[in-house]
C-alpha positions as CSV (number, residue, x, y, z in Angstrom):
1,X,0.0,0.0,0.0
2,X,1.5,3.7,-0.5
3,X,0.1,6.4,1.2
4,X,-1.1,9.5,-0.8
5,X,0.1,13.1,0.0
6,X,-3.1,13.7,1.3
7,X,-3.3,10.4,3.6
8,X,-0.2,11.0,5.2
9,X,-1.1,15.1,5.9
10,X,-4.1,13.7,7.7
11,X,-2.0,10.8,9.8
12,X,0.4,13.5,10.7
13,X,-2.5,16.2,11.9
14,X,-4.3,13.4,13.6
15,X,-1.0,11.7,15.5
16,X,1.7,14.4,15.3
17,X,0.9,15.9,18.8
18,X,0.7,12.2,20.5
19,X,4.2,11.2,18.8
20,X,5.6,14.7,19.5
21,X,4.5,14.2,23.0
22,X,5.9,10.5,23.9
23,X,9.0,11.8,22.2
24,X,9.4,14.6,24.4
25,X,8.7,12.6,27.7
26,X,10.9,10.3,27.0
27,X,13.8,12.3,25.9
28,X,13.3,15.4,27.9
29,X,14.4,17.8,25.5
30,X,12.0,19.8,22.6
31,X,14.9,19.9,19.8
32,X,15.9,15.8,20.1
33,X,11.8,15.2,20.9
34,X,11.6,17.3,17.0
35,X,14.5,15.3,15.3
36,X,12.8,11.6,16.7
37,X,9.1,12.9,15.7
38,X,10.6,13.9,11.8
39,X,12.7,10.1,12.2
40,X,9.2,8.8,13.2
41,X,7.6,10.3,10.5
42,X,10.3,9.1,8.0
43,X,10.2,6.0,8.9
44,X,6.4,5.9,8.1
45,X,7.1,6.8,5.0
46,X,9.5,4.1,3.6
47,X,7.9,1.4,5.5
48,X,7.3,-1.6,2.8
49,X,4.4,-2.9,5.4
50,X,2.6,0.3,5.7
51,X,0.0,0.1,9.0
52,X,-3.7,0.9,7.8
53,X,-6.4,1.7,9.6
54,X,-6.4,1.2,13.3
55,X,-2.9,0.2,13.1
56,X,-1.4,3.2,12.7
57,X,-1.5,4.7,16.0
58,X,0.1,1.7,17.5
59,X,2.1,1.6,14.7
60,X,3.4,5.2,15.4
61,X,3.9,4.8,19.3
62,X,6.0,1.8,19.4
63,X,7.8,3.4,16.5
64,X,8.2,6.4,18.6
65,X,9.3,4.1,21.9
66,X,12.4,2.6,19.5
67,X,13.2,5.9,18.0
68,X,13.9,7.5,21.8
């Protein structure tokens, strides 16, 4: 599955603040909170077994968790 420009503005409005946020937690400072959200993000991206659906969120968190 890809992800259309349009799919992937709306996963990011409707998850940005919750990944931005665990990020932040767990590392404690905004500017390395920003660079793991954009690694997050990335990493969405060029995933070959893209989450759908319900997925994502959990998808996003844990992704988050390994990033920090």
């Amino acid at each position: 599955m890809k992800y259309t420009d349009d799919d992937f503005t709306r996963i990011m409005n409707e998850h940005g603040d919750t990944v931005l946020r665990i990020c932040a937690v767990r590392l404690g400072n905004l500017f390395d909170a920003q660079d793991a959200f954009q690694e997050v993000f990335i990493s969405l991206y060029n995933a070959k077994n893209k989450p759908v659906g319900p997925h994502i969120k959990p998808w996003l968190i844990r992704c988050a968790i390994n990033e920090c």
